[in-house]
MIVO-786646 format. One record per residue: x, y, z of N, C-alpha, C in turn. Coordinates in pm, whole numbers, padded with zeros to 5 digits, always signed. Layout:
<rs>
XYZXYZXYZ/...
</rs>
This chain:
<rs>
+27637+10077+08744+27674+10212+08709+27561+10272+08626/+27510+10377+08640+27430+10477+08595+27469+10532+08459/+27407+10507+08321+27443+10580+08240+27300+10652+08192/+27362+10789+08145+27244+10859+08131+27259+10847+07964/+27137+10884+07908+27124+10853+07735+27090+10966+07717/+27135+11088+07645+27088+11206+07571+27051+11215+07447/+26928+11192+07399+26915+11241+07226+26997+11403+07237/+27071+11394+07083+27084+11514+07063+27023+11551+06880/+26955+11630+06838+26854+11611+06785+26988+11652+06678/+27005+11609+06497+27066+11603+06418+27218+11561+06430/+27245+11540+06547+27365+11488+06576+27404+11351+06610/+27347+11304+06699+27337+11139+06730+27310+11099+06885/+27349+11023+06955+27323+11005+07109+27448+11041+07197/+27424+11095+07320+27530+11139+07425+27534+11036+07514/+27617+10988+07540+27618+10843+07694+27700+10943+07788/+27644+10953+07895+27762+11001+08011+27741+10923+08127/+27852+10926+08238+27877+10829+08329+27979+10929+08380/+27975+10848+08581+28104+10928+08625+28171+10831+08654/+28284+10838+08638+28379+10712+08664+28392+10700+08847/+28486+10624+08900+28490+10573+09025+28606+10741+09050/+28654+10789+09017+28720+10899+09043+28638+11021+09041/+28536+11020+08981+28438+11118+09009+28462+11206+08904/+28515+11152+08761+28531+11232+08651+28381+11207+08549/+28350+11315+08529+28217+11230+08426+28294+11253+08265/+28208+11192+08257+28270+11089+08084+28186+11070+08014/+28165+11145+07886+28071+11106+07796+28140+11044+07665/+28012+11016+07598+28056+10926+07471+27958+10977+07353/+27958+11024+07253+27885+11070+07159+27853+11005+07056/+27764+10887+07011+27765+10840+06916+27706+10897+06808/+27760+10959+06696+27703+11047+06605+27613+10943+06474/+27517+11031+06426+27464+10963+06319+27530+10939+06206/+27680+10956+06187+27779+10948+06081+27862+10811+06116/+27795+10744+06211+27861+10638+06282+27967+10674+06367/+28056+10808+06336+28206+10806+06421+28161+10842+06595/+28273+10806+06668+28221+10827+06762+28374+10889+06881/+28296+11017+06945+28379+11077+06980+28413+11060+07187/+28492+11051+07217+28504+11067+07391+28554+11152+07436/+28476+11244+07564+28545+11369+07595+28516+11342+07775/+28517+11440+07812+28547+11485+07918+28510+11594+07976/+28398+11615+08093+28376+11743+08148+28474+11802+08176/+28395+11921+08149+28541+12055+08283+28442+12057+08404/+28328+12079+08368+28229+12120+08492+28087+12067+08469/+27961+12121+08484+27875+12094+08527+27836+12097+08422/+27850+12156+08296+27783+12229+08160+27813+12122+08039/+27699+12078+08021+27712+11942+07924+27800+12020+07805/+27816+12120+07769+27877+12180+07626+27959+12196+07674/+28052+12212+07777+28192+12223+07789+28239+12081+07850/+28255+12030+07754+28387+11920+07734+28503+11902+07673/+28589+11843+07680+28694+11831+07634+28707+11723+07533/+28735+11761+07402+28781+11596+07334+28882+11541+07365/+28856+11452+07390+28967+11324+07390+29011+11236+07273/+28907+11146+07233+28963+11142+07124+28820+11107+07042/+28867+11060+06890+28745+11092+06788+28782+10906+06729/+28662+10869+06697+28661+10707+06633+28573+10682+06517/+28624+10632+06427+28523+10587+06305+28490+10426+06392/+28368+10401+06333+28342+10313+06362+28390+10168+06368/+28478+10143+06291+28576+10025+06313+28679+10047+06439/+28726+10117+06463+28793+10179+06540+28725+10159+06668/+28588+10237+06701+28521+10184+06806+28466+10022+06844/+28445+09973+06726+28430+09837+06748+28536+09757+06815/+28683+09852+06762+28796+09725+06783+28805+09782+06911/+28826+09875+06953+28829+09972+07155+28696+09882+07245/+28598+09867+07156+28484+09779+07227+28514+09655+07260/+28582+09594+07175+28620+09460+07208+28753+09455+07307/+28814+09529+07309+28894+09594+07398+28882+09539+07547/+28785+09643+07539+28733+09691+07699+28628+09594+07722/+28558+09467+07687+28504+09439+07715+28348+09350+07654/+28366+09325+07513+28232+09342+07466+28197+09206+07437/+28285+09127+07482+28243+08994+07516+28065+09000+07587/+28065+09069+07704+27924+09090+07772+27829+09200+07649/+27844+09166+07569+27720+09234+07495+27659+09182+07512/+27592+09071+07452+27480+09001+07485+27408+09009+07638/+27529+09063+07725+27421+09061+07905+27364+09230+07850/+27473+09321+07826+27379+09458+07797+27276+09448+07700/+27292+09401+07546+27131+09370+07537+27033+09298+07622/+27071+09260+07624+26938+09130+07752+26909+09276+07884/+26962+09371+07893+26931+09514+07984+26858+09577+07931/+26875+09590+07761+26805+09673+07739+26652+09621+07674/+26635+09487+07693+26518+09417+07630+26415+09435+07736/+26480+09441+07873+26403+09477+07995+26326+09637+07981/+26379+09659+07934+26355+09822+07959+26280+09862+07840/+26276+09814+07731+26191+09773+07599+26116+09680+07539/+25947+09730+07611+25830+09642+07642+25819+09564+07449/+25836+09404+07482+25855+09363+07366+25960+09304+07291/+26051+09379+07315+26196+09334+07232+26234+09237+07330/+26352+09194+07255+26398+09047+07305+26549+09030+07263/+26625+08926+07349+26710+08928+07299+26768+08750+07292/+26844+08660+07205+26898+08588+07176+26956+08517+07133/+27029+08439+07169+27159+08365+07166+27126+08238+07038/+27195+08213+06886+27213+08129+06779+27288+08056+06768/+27353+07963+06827+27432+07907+06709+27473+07861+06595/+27573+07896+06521+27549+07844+06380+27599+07699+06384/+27544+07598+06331+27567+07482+06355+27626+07441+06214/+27715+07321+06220+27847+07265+06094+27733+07272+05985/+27578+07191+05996+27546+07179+05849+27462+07243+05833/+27438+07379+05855+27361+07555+05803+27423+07510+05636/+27345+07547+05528+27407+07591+05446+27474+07749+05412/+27440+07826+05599+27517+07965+05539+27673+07926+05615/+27705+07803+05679+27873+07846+05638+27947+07862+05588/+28058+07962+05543+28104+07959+05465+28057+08097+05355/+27957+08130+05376+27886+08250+05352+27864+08390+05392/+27855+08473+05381+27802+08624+05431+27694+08613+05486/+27718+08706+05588+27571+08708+05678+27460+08769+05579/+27481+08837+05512+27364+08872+05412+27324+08828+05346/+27388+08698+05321+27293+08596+05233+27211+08520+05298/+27227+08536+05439+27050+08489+05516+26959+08558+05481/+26988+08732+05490+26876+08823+05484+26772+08842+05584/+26860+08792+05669+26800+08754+05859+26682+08859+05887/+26725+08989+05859+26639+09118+05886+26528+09150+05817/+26526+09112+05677+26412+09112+05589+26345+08992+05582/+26403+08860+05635+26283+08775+05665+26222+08735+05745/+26274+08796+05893+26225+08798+06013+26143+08927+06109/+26247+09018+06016+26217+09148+06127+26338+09166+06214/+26443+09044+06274+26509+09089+06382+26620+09056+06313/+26759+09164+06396+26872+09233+06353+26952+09078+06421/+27074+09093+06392+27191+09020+06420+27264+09124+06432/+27313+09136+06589+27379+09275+06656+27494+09256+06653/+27566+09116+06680+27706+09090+06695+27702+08932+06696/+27863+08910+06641+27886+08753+06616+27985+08729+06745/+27958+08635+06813+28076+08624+06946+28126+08496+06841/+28253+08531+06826+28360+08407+06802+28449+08356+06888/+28497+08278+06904+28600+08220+06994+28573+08334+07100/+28695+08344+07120+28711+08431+07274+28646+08593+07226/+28639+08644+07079+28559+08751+07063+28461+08819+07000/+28412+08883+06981+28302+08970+06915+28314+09030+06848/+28236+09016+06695+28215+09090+06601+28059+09177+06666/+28110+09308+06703+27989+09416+06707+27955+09447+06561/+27832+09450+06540+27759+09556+06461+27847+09472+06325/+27793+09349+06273+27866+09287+06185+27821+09340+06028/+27891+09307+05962+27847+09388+05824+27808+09281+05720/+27742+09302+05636+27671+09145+05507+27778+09094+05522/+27895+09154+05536+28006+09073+05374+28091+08986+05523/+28071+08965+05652+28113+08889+05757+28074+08755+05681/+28173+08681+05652+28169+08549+05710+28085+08470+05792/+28039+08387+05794+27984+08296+05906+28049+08144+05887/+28091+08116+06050+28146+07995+06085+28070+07881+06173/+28078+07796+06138+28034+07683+06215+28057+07758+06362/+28013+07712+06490+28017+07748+06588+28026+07912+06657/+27984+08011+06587+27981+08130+06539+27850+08124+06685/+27821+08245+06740+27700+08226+06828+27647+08417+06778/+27555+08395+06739+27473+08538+06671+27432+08589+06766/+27422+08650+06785+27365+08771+06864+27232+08862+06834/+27106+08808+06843+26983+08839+06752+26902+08931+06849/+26877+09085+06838+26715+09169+06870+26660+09148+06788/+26501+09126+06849+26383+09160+06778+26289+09113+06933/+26137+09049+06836+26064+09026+06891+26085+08847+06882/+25965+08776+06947+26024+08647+06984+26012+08602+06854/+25880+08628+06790+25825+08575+06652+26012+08574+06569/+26024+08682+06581+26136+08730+06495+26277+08665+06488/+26295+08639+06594+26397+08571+06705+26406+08409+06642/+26284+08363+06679+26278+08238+06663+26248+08194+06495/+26228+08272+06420+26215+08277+06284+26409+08272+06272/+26466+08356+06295+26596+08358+06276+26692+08214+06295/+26603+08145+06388+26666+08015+06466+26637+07945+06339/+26507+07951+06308+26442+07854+06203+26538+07853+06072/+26575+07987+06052+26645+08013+05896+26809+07923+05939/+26875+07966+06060+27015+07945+06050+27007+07794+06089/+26893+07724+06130+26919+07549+06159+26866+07511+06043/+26818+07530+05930+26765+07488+05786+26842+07382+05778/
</rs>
């Protein structure tokens, strides 16, 4: 499926798509984090319809919803398409000394360079995890960056 990406300049990004019914469907992710879903009437990107409006927890929990187990395959899409970046798979293993800890007490991002996008647990996903997450033995991270970065991250969470 085709999604198109719109910057919208002080506002945040537009995702649109037409569904299998031939409705197009956008998604607005604003720079306030909330995120809104509407609905064409017609051809004219400004006339849509809201549907409905999401703070960001809210979208996380609809993400996991619908699907967000496959995050990790859509990053690994978009690493293709972004000469450089990278994407991969951590496990946190029983004797890390961060189990039992906040992800921010790795400091993954300031000592590597690369982000930790989402935690897949058991059957689900923590998107877009926050310091104060927990980390569990068998926890599988979800790491962008570059490889340097990547594999620096491996280095910190198998210590």
């Amino acid at each position: 499926m085709d999604v198109n990406e719109v910057l919208l300049p002080g506002v945040g990004l537009r995702y649109e798509f037409i569904n299998h019914e031939g409705d197009r469907i956008g998604v607005i992710a604003e720079r306030t984090g909330e995120f809104e879903l509407v609905v064409y009437e017609g051809a004219d990107p400004d006339e849509a319809r809201s549907i409905l409006r999401l703070d960001s927890e809210e979208a996380d929990t609809l993400a996991e919803i619908l699907g967000a187990p496959r995050i990790a395959e859509r990053f690994a899409d978009l690493t293709r398409e972004v000469p450089g970046l990278s994407a991969g798979q951590i496990e946190v293993p029983a004797g890390t000394p961060y189990v039992g800890r906040p992800l921010g007490a790795t400091r993954a991002r300031t000592r590597t360079g690369a982000s930790i996008v989402a935690i897949v647990r058991d059957e689900g996903v923590i998107a877009s995890p926050t310091p104060d997450e927990v980390l569990r033995a068998g926890d599988v991270l979800v790491v962008i960056g570059m490889r340097d970065g990547i594999a620096g991250v491996r280095r910190l969470i198998h210590a």
